[in-house]
RODREN-402906 format. One line per 3 residues: for each residue x, y, z of C-alpha. Coordinates in steps of 0.1 Angstrom, whole numbers, plus 5000, padded with zeros to 4 digits. Layout:
! RODREN-402906
X Y Z; ...
***
This chain:
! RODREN-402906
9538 2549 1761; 9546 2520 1782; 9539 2543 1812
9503 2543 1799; 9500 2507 1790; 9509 2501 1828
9486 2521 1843; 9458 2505 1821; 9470 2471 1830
9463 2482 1867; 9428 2503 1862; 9418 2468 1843
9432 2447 1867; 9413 2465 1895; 9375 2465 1880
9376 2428 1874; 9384 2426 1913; 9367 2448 1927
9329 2440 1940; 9305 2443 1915; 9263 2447 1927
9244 2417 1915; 9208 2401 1921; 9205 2378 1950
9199 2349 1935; 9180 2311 1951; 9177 2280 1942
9146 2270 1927; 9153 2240 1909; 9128 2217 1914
9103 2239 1919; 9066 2241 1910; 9041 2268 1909
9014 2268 1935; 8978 2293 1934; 8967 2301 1968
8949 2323 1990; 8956 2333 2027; 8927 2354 2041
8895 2344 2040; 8864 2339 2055; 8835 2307 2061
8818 2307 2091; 8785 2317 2104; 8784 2357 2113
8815 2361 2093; 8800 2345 2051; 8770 2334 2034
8785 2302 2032; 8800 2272 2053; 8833 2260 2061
8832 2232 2036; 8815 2253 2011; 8840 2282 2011
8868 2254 2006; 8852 2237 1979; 8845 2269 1961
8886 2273 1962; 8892 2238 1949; 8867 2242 1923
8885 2270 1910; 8918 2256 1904; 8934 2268 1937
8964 2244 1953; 8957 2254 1990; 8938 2275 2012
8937 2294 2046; 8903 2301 2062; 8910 2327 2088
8876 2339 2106; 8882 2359 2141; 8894 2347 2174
8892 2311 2163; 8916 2284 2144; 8895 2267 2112
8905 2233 2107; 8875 2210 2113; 8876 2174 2108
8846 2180 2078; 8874 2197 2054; 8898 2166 2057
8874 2152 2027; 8884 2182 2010; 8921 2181 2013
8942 2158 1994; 8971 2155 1968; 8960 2188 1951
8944 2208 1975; 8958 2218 2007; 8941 2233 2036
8963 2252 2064; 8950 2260 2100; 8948 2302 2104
8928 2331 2117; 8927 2365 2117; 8939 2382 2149
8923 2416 2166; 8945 2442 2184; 8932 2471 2201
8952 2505 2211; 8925 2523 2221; 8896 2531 2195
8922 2516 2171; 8918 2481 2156; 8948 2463 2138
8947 2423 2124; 8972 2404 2116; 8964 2364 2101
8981 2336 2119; 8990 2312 2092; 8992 2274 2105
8989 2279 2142; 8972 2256 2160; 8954 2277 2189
8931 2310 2186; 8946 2336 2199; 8927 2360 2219
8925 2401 2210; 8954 2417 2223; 8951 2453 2240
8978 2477 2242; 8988 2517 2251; 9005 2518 2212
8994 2501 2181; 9029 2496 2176; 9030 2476 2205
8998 2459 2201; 9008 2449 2163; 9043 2433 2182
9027 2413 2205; 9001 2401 2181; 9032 2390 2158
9050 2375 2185; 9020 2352 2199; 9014 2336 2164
9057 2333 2158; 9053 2311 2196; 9032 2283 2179
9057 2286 2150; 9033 2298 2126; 9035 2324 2100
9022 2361 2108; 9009 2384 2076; 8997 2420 2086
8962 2425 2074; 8949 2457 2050; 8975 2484 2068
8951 2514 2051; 8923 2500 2063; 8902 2529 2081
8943 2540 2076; 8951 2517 2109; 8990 2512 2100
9011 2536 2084; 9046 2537 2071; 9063 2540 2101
9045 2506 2122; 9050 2485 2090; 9087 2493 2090
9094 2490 2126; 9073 2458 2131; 9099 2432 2137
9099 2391 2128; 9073 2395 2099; 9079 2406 2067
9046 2397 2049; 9019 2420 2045; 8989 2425 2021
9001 2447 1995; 8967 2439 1976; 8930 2430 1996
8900 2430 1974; 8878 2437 2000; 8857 2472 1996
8875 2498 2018; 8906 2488 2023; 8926 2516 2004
8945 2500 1981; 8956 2532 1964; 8955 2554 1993
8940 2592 1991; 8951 2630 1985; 8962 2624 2025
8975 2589 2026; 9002 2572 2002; 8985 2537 1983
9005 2506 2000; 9032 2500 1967; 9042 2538 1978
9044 2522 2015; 9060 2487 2003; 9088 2510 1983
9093 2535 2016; 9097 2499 2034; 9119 2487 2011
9144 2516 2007; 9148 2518 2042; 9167 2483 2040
9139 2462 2055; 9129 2435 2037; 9089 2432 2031
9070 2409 2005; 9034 2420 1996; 9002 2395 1993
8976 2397 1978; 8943 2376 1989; 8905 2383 1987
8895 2386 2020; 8862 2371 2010; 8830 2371 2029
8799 2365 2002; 8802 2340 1982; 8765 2337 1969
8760 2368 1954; 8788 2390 1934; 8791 2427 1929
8819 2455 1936; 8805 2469 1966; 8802 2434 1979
8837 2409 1998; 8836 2383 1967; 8863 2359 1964
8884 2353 1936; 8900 2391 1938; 8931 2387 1949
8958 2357 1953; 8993 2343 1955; 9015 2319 1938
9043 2303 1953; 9071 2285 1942; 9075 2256 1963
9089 2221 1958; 9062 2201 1976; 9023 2213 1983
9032 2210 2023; 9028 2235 2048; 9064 2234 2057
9075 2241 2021; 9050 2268 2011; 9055 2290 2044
9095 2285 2036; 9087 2304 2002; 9064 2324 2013
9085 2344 2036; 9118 2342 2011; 9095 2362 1989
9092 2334 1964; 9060 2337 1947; 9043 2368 1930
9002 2382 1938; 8981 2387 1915; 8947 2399 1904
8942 2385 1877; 8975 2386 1858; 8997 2356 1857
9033 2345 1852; 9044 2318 1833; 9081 2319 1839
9105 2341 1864; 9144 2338 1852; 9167 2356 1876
9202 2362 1865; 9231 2377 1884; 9225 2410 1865
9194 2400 1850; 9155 2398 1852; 9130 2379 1829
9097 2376 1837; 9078 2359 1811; 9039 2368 1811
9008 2345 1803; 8990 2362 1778; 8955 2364 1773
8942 2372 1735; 8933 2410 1730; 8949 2421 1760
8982 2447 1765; 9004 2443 1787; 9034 2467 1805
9062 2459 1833; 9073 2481 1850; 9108 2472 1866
9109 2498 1903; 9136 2506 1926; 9148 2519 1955
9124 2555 1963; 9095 2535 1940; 9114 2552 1911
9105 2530 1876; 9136 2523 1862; 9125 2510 1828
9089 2499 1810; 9080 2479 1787; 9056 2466 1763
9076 2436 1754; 9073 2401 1768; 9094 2385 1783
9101 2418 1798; 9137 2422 1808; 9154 2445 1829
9200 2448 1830; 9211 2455 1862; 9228 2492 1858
9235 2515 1890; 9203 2509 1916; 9220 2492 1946
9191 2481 1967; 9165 2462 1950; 9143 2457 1920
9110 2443 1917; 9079 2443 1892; 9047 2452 1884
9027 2440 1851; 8996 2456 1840; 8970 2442 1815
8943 2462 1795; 8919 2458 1819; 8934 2470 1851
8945 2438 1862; 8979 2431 1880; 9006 2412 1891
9034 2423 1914; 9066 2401 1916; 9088 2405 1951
9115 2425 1952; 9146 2407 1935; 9176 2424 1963
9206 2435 1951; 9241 2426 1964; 9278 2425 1963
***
C-alpha cells in the first residue's frame, strides 16, 4: 500500500512539472479599439470620386483611420491634412503590381513614403518577394492583396513568402474568390493550410472600393469589408505594431465588443444586434472546428490542439467576423 501511495506521489509530482500547452498570451492593457480600412481606392481612373471625398466618406462613417492605396503612386496629398485629426487618421499606401509573365500579383504598401514601380520577374514567387521586400526597405508594412484573385496565389506562394504575415483573408470586391471553387480551396481553407504548417499569417479584411456614388453587388462599394485594431494610441507606429501581432479581428459586418484571452481560455464577447443569431466557431490546426456555439460570450477550454485556435462568428444574415489565431504554447 505505501508502495502505491509512492508511486502516486511521483506521477503527481511529475504532471504539475511537466510543460503544460497554453495560449500565448499579450499585453493589452491600455488598449482601445480602432475601425479601419487598408485597401482602397480615390483617384481619377481608379473611383468615381476624389481623394478628399473617398476620405471623408470613411470619416463620416465612424472609421478611426484610413489607407488610400491607388497604383504605382503613394496618396498622401497636402488637401487630406484637413481631414486628419485627433479621430481620424490617414496613412500614406499603395497598391503594388508584379508581373511573372501573363501573371499579375499586388501587394499594398502600408505607410511608405515612395511609389514603387511594377516589379517583373521569371516566378511569381519571386516577384511577390521582391515586391515585399521594396515596401519592408522604407520600413513600411506589406499586406498581400486578394491571393484568389483570377487564382494568382495559391497555398504554396502564401506560405513561402517570407517577412509579411498579413494578407486579405476577406475583399469585398466582385471576383475575388473569397470562397474559392470545385478546383480551388476558399482563403480560410488557405489561411488554416498556412497556419498548420507553423507559419504565422493574420487575415484582413478591407473593401477594396472603387464606386462610391452608386451601390450594388456587382459593383466595388465601400463599406464591405474592415478591420479593428487594438492599439494604445491612433498613430501609425502603434496600429502597424498590432497590426502585424495579429491584434485586431476583420469583419463584415459583425463586431466584437470584448476579447478575453486566458492561459487556457478564450472569450469573445459579441455585439448583438436585435433579431439576429449568432454562432462561433472556435478552428484548429487542419481548419478542423473544435467546438460551436450559439452562446455569447462564446468560450472555448484549451483541451489537446497544440498549434493554434482562432474564430469565426456568423450572424443571420451571412455576416462575419474572424478573430486571429490565438497560438498555442508551452
Amino acid at each position: 500500500m505505501k508502495r502505491y501511495s509512492i508511486l502516486f506521489i511521483l506521477l503527481f509530482i511529475i504532471y504539475c512539472t511537466s510543460p503544460r500547452l497554453r495560449f500565448e498570451i499579450r499585453d493589452t492593457a491600455g488598449m482601445r479599439w480602432y475601425k479601419g480600412n487598408t485597401h482602397t481606392h480615390a483617384r481619377e481612373g481608379e473611383s468615381d470620386s476624389t481623394v478628399p471625398g473617398v476620405a471623408q466618406w470613411y470619416k463620416d462613417r465612424g472609421y478611426s483611420f484610413l489607407v488610400i492605396t491607388d497604383h504605382s503612386v503613394v496618396t498622401y496629398p497636402p488637401e487630406l491634412t484637413a481631414l486628419a485629426d485627433s479621430s481620424f487618421l490617414l496613412m500614406p499606401g499603395e497598391e503594388i503590381m508584379g508581373y511573372s509573365g501573363e501573371d499579375l500579383l499586388e501587394i499594398n504598401g502600408l505607410n511608405i513614403r515612395e511609389a514603387i514601380l511594377p516589379w517583373h520577374g521569371e516566378t511569381v514567387s519571386t516577384v511577390l518577394q521582391e515586391l515585399i521586400d521594396d515596401v519592408r526597405r522604407q520600413n513600411g508594412v506589406p499586406v498581400i492583396n486578394h491571393p484568389n484573385f483570377q487564382w494568382r496565389l495559391d497555398r504554396y506562394a502564401l506560405s513561402g513568402a517570407e517577412n509579411c504575415n498579413l494578407f486579405e483573408l476577406y475583399n469585398g470586391c466582385p471576383g475575388t474568390n473569397n470562397e474559392g471553387d470545385e478546383n480551388h480551396p476558399g482563403l480560410e481553407e488557405v489561411w488554416d493550410f498556412v497556419l498548420t504548417s507553423g507559419r504565422r499569417m493574420y487575415g484582413i479584411a478591407s473593401d477594396d472600393g472603387h464606386e462610391y456614388k452608386r451601390f450594388s453587388p456587382e459593383l466595388s462599394n465601400p463599406g464591405r469589408g474592415w478591420i479593428v485594431v487594438q492599439a494604445m494610441r491612433l498613430e501609425p507606429e502603434d496600429i502597424l505594431r498590432s497590426l502585424e501581432s495579429g491584434l485586431f479581428y476583420s469583419s463584415t459586418g459583425v463586431g466584437i465588443r470584448n476579447l478575453h484571452i486566458q492561459q487556457r481560455k478564450i472569450e469573445i464577447l459579441i455585439e448583438r444586434e436585435a433579431g439576429l443569431e449568432y454562432k462561433t466557431e472556435f478552428i484548429g490546426s487542419g481548419g478542423k472546428i473544435l467546438r460551436s456555439t450559439k452562446r455569447n460570450p462564446a468560450v472555448y477550454h484549451l483541451s489537446d490542439e497544440r498549434n493554434y485556435v482562432r474564430a469565426k462568428i456568423t450572424d443571420s444574415k451571412g455576416r462575419a467576423a474572424w478573430m486571429q489565431p490565438v497560438f498555442v504554447v508551452r
